[in-house]
N, C-alpha and C positions, 0 to 999 in steps of 0.2 A: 504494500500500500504506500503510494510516496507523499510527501508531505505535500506536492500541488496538489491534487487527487482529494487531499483529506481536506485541505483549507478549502477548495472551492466548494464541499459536498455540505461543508458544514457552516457556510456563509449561506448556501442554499435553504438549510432546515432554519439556522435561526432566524436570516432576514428575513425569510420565507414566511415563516409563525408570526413574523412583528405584525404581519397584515391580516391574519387569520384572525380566527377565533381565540386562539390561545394555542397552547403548548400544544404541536403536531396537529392542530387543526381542532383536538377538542376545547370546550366549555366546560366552567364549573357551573352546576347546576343540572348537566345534561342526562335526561333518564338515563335505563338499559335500553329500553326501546329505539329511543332518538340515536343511540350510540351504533346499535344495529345495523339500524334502517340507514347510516351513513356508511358502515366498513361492509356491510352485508353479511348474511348469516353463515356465509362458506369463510368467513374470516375469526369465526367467533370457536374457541377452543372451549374444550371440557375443563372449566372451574370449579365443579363439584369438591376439591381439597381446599378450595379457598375459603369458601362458605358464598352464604346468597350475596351479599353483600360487594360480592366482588367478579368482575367479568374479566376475562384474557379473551383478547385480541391479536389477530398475528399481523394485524396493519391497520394506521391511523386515516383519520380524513385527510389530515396532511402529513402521509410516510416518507419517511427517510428511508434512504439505502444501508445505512448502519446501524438502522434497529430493526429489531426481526419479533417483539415480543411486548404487548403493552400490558400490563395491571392495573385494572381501572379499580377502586375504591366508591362506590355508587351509594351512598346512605336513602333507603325508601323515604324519606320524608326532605331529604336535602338535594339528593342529585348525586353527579359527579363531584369528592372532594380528594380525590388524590388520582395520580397519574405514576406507575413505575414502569419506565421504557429500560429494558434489556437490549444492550448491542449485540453487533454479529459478534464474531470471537474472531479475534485478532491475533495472525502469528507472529510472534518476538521471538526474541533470546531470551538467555537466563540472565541477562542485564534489565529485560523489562523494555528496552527503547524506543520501540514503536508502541506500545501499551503504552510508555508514559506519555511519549510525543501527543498522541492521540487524546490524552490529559487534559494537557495543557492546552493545546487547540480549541477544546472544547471545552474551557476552562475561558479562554477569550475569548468565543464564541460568547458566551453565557454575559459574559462582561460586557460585551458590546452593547449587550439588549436591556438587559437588567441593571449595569452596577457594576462596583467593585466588590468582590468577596468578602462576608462579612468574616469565613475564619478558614482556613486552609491547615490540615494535618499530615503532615507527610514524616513519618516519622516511625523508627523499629523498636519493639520492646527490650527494655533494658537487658534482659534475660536471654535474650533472643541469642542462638552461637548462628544465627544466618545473615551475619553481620560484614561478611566480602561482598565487590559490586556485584559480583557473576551469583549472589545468591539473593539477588533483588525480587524476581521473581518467585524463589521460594519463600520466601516470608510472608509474601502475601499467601499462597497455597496451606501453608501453615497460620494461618489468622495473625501471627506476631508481626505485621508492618501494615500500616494503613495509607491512602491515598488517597484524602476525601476531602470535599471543597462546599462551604454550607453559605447561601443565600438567606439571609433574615428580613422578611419585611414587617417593622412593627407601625409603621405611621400609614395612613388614610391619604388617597387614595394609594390602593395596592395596583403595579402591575398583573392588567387582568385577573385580579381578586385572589392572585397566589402570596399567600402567605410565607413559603419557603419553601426553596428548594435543593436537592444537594447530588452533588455528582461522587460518582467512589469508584473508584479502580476494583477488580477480582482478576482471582490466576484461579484456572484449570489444574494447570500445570506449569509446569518450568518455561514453558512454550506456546502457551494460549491463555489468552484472557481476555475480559471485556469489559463495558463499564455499564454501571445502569444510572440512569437518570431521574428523579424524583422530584414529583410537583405538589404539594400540598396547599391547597386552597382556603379559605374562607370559611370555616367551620368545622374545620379537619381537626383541629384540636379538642375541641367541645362532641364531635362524635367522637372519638378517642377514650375521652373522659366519662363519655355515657357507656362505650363497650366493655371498657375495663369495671364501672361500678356494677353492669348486668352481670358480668360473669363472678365478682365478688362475691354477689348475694346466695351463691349458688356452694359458697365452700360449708 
């Protein structure tokens, strides 16, 4: 994948979305239905381990070539209030270079449209012995290194009603990884906060 390649595909998703409806073409608020009836029902995957509440999709109103997977968050009385977009899986080294490159791209991509990063984590567990560059990629495979880039919107009005959003690196392997993408919206915290007390009441 070469970094022209990557810069133009990905000036294409985000300028792309600035004119949309929102992130890859959806809305917050958007039913399951309304969701369907735009991606169509030969796009719509078996959710059933997610619960009702949640629909996978294998392409948006407005897709990308470098994602292959969306998890949509759908609250019955609210709508759509979160978006988790899965990329393709990307071949590197055991340095990570094209997975990081891919990163950071998408990392100013995201800045272009939104902002400056409110916190950036890039960083290996103290503990960690996967602490050589050629072992960059294993430490993510190993959960010990993180590569995560978080957006906070606390003031009114919000970029199309998202409240935050966060990008993070994943390894397969020494040799493949990907990144997923996350949109949380405008009442995603207060369903949150209602899912975790329903299931409380239940210990």
């Amino acid at each position: 994948m070469s970094t022209q390649r990557i810069s133009l595909s990905l000036y294409c998703l985000f300028v792309g979305s600035a004119f949309a409806a929102g992130p890859f073409g959806f809305e917050r608020g958007m039913t399951k239905e309304q969701v369907v009836k735009l991606v169509g029902q030969g796009a719509v995957k078996d959710s059933d381990v997610y619960g009702d509440d949640v629909l996978e999709v294998a392409t948006a109103p407005d897709p990308h070539p470098d994602f292959e997977d969306y998890l949509l968050v759908i609250s019955p009385k609210q709508g759509l209030l979160k978006i988790i977009a899965s990329g393709k899986k990307v071949r590197t080294t055991r340095y990570g270079d094209d997975l990081h490159d891919l990163f950071l791209e998408t990392t100013a991509a995201l800045v272009n449209i939104y902002g400056p990063v409110t916190n950036t984590f890039d960083f290996l567990a103290s503990d960690s012995t996967w602490d050589e560059p050629q072992d960059w990629m294993m430490g993510l495979v190993k959960g010990e290194r993180r590569l995560i880039s978080f957006w906070v919107f606390k003031t009114t009005p919000r970029p199309k009603h998202i409240c935050g959003i966060t990008l993070e690196a994943h390894a397969l392997s020494m040799e493949k990884g990907f990144l997923t993408l996350r949109y949380e919206f405008e009442g995603s915290l207060e369903y949150d906060a209602a899912k975790k007390a329903k299931t409380g009441r239940v210990l």
